[in-house]
C-alpha positions in Angstrom: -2.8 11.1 -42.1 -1.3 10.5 -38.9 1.5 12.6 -38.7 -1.1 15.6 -39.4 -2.9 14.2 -36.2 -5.4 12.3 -37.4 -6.9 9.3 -35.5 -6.7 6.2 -37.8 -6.6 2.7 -37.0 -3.4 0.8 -35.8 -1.9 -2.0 -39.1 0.7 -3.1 -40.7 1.8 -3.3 -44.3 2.6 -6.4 -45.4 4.4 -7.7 -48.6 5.3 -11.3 -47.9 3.3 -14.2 -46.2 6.1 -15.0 -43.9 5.5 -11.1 -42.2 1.4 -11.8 -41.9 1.4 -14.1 -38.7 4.0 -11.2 -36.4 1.4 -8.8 -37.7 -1.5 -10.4 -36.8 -0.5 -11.3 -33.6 1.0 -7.5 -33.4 -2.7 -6.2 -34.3 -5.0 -9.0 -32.3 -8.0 -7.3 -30.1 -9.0 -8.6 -26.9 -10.5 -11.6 -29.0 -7.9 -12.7 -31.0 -9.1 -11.4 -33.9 -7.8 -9.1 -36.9 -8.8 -7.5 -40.3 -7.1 -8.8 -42.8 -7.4 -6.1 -45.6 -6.4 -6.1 -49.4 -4.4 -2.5 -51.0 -5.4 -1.7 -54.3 -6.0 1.6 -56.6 -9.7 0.9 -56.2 -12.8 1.0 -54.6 -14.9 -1.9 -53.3 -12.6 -4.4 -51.9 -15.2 -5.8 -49.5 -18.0 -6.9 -52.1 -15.3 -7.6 -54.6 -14.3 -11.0 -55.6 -10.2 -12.7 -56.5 -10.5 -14.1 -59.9 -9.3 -17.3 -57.7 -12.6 -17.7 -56.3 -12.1 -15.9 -52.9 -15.3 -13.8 -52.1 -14.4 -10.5 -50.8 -11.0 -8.3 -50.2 -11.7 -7.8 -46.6 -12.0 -10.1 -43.7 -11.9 -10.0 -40.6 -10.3 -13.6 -38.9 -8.6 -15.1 -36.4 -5.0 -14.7 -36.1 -4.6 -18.2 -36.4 -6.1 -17.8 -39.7 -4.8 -14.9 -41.0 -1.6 -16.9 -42.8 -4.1 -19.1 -44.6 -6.2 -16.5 -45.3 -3.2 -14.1 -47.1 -1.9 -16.9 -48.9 -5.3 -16.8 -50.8 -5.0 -12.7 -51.2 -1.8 -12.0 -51.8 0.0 -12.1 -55.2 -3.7 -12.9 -56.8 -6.2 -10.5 -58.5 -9.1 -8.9 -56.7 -12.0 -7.6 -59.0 -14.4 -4.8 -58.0 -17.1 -2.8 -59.5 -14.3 0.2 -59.9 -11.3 -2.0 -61.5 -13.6 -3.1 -64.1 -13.0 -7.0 -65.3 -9.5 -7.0 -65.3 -9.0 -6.0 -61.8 -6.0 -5.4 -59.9 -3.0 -7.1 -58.2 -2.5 -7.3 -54.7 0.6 -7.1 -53.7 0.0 -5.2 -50.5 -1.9 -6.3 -47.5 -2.7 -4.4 -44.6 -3.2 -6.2 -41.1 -5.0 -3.9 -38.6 -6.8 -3.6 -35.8 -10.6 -4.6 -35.2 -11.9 -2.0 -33.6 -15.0 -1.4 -32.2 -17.4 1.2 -33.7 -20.3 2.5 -32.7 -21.4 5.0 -35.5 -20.1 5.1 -39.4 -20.4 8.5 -41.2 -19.1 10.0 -44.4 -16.7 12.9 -44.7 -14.9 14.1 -47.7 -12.8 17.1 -49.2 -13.0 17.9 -52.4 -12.1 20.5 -54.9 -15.4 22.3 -56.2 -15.6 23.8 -59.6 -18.5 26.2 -58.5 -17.0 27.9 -55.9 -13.3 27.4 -57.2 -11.8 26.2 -53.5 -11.9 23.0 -51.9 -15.3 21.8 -49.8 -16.7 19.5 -46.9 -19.3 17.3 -48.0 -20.3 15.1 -45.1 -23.2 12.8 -43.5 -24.1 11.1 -40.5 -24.2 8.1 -42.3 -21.7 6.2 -44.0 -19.9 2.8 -44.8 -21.8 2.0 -47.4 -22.3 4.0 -51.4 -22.1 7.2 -50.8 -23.9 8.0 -54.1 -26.8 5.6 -53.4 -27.2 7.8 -50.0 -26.9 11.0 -51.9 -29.9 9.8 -54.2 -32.3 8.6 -52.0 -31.5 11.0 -49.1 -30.2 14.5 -51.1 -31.0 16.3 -47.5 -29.0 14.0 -45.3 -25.8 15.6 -47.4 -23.9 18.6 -45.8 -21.7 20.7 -48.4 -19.3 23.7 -46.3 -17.7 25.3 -49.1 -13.9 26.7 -47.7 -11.9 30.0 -48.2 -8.6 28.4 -49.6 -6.8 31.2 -48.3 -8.1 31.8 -45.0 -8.7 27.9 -44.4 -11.4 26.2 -42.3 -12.7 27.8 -39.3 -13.9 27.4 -36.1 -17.2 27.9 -37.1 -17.0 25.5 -40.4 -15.2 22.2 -37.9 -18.3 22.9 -35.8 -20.7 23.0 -38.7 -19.5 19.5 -39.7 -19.4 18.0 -36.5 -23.3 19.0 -36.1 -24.1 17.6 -39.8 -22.2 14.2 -38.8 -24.5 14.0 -35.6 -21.6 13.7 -33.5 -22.3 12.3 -29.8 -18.8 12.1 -28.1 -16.0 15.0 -27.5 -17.3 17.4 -29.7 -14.7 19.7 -29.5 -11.9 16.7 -30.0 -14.4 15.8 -32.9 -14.1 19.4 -34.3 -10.1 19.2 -33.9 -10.2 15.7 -36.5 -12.0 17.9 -39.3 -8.9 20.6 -39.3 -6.5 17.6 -39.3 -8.8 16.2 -41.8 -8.2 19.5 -43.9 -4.3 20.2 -42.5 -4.1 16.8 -44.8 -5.7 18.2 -47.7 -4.2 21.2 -48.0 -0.4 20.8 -47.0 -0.3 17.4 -48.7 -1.9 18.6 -52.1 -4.4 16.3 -51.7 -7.4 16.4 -54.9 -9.4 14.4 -52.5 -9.8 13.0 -49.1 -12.3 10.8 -48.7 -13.0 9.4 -45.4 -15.7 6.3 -45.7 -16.7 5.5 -42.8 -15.4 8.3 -40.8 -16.0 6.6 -37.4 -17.1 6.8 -33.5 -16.0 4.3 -30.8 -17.3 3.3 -28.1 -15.2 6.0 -26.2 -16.6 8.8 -28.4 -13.2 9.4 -30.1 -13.3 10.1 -34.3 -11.3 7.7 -36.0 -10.6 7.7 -39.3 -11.7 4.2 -40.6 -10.8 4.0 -43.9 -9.9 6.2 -46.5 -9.1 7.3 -49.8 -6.8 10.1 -51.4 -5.7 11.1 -54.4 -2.9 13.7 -55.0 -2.0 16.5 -57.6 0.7 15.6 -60.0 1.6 19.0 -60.4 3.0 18.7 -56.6 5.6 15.7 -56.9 7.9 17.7 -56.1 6.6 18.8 -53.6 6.3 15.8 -51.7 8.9 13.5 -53.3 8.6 10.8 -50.3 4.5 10.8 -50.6 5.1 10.0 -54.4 7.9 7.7 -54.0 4.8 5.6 -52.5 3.2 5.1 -56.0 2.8 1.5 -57.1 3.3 1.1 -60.7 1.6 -2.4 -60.9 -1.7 -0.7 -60.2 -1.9 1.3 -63.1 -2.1 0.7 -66.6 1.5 -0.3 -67.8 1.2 1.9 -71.3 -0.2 5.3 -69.2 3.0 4.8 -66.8 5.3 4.5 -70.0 3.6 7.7 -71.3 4.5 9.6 -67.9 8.2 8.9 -68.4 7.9 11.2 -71.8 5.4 13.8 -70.5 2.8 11.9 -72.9 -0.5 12.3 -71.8 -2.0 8.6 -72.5 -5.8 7.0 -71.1 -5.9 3.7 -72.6 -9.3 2.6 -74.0 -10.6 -0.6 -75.0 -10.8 0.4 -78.8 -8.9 -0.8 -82.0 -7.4 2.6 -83.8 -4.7 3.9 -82.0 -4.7 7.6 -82.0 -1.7 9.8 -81.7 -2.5 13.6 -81.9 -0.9 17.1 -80.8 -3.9 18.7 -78.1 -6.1 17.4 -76.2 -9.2 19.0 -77.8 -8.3 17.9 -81.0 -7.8 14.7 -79.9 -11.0 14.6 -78.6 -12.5 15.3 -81.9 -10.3 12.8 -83.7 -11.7 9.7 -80.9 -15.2 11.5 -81.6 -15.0 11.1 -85.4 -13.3 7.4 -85.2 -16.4 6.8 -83.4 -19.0 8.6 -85.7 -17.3 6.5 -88.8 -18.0 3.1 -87.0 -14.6 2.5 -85.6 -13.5 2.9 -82.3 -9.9 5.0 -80.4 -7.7 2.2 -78.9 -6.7 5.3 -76.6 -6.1 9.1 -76.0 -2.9 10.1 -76.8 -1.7 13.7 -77.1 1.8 14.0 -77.7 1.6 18.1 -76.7 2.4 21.4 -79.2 6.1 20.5 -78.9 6.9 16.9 -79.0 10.1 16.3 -80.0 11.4 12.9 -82.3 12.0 11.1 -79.2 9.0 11.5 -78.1 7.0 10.5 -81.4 9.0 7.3 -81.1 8.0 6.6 -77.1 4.1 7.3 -78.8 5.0 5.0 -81.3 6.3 2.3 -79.3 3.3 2.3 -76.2 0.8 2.4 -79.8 2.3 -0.7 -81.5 2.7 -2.5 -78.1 -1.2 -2.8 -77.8 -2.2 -6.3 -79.2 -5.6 -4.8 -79.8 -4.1 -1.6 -82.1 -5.1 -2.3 -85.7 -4.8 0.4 -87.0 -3.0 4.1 -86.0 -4.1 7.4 -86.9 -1.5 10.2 -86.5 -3.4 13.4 -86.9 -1.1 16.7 -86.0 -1.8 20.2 -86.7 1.1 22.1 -87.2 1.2 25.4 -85.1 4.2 25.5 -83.0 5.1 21.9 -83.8 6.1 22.2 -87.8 4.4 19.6 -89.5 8.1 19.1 -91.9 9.4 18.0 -88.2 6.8 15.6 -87.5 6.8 14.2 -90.7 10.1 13.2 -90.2 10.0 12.1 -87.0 6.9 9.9 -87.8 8.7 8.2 -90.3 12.0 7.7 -88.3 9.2 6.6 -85.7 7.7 4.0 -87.9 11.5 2.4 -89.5 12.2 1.9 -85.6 9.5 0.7 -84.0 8.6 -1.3 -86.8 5.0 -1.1 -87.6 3.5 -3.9 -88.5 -0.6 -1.9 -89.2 -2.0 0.6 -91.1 -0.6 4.0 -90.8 -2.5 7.3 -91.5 -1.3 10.3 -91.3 -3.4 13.8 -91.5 -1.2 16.9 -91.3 -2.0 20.1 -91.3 -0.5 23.8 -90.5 2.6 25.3 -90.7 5.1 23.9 -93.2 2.6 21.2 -94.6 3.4 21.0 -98.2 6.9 19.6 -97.0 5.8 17.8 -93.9 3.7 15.6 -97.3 6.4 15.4 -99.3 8.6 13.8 -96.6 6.0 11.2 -95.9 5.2 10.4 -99.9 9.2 10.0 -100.6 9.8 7.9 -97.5 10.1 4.1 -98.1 7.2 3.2 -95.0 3.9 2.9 -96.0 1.9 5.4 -94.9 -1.5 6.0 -96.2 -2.3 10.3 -96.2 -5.7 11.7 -95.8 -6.6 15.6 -96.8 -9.0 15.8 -93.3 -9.9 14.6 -90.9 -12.7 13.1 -91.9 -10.7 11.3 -94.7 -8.7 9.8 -92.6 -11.0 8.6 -90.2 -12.6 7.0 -93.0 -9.1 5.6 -94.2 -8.5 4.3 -90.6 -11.6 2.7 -90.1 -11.9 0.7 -93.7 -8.4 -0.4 -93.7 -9.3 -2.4 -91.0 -12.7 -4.3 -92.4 
């Protein structure tokens, strides 16, 4: 954010206890103190809690303090309302600067649906749950929808810096909105979200902490911005389904579900669900997956303690369900699966793609629809 010319608050990335005393001392204010923060993929660090007892993911301490402090943080797991039970690792810290701030407001960008281009929503208050605000104050929101080809305006920076009741430099204030949306745009951003967007006591903008998220589709675009991405943040089984171009959301489920499109793999989660069971995951393996890639789905599926049970369901348009047949049961001799299999095929060259899977020597148990064989998956599990 600051090489697009954003204010944001001086810190220092740490990684190992030994490097958090230098930076504290690096980052002390006038009173010897600093803000000791915790970097995870996730959303309310400050009211979260380390499943070592620590309260809280922020703090603000003494350098003195600070070592003791990120002995307690680092390397342990901090659990917020957005990283659900589990939580996350921290493996990151972030000493910086305490600054002193005399007004918190909320800016984001966003990419809007309705009128298909990105847009400011804003508000002179912030710091604390945005969507709390939003539904007890609906008119305290500002929404300034942008051209994406002509960019923000004059007129638009101005417009925000009104909505955010600015009271410094208004014109320096108007200048952090376009670096706000230099960032978005040239960096491919989905989302900026700036929470609290700040004033100090000298009237400048600062952005005081923030959140972004980035299009895929760019990486190679911005191959030093994604060399960034922390591995250990995500869910181990999704990252091993990005190496294959497998599109994989883990779910807490038991039926493990591995499906060619996403709408039909929609339905089969949907009818899993309808027949008392419930998906382990969403897994669609695309119209062309070759064998290697069934054996990748194969291998994240079986991995999952909690799998009981797979459901392959594949409808054979492009994809030729006599090739998937066969690569589902070269899939299941190497992998090794030790649960129920069900397969469902349907489409182009079916009447092969069956007779492949009946003269195989893996168990596999067949189903005629898709509601059969979300009725096979669920009972051969009860």
């Amino acid at each position: 954010m600051a090489s697009y010319g954003v204010n944001v608050p001086p810190g220092v990335p740490v990684f190992k206890l030994d490097e958090v005393l230098p930076a504290a001392k690096k980052m002390a204010d006038d009173g010897g103190q600093v803000v000791v923060k915790s970097q995870i993929l996730a959303g309310g660090r400050g009211l979260g809690k380390f499943k070592s007892g620590l309260q809280g993911g922020v703090h603000i301490c003494s350098v003195e303090e600070a070592p003791k402090l990120a002995e307690q943080m680092l390397g342990q797991t901090l659990v917020t309302k957005q990283t659900g039970p589990a939580g996350k690792p921290v493996n990151t810290l972030y000493i910086a600067n305490k600054m002193k701030l005399k007004n918190e407001m909320y800016f984001a960008l966003l990419l809007d649906r309705g009128t298909m281009g990105p847009m400011i929503i804003a508000c002179s208050e912030g710091g604390t749950s945005i969507e709390d605000l939003a539904e007890k104050y609906p008119e305290k929101i500002i929404k300034i929808p942008i051209d994406v080809f002509e960019g923000i305006t004059d007129d638009q920076a101005n417009q925000a810096v009104e909505g955010l009741k600015v009271t410094g430099d208004k014109k320096a204030a108007a200048d952090q909105i376009k670096a706000l949306y230099k960032t978005f745009a040239e960096s491919d951003c989905t989302m900026v979200e700036v929470n609290p967007l700040a004033e100090t006591e000298d009237g400048q903008l600062v952005a005081a902490d923030a959140k972004l998220g980035f299009d895929d589709n760019a990486a190679f675009r911005h191959k030093d911005l994604f060399a960034k991405r922390d591995s250990s943040q995500e869910d181990p089984r999704e990252v091993a389904a990005g190496k294959y171009d497998l599109n994989y959301i883990g779910l807490d489920g038991n039926i493990g579900c591995m499906v060619n499109g996403a709408g039909l793999a929609m339905a089969t989660m949907d009818i899993i669900k309808m027949h008392g069971g419930a998906p382990a995951n969403f897994l669609d393996v695309g119209g062309n997956a070759s064998e290697q890639q069934v054996v990748e789905a194969f291998k994240i599926l079986t991995s999952d303690k909690q799998v009981k049970a797979i459901l392959v369901n594949i409808f054979g348009g492009i994809m030729k369900c006599d090739v998937i047949a066969a690569g589902i049961v070269n899939a299941a001799k190497g992998v090794g699966v030790q649960v129920p299999l069900i397969v469902r095929l349907e489409g182009t060259n079916v009447e092969k793609g069956k007779e492949i899977l009946s003269n195989s020597d893996v168990t596999i148990i067949t189903a005629e629809d898709l509601d059969d064989a979300a009725t096979k998956a669920v009972k051969s599990i009860q």
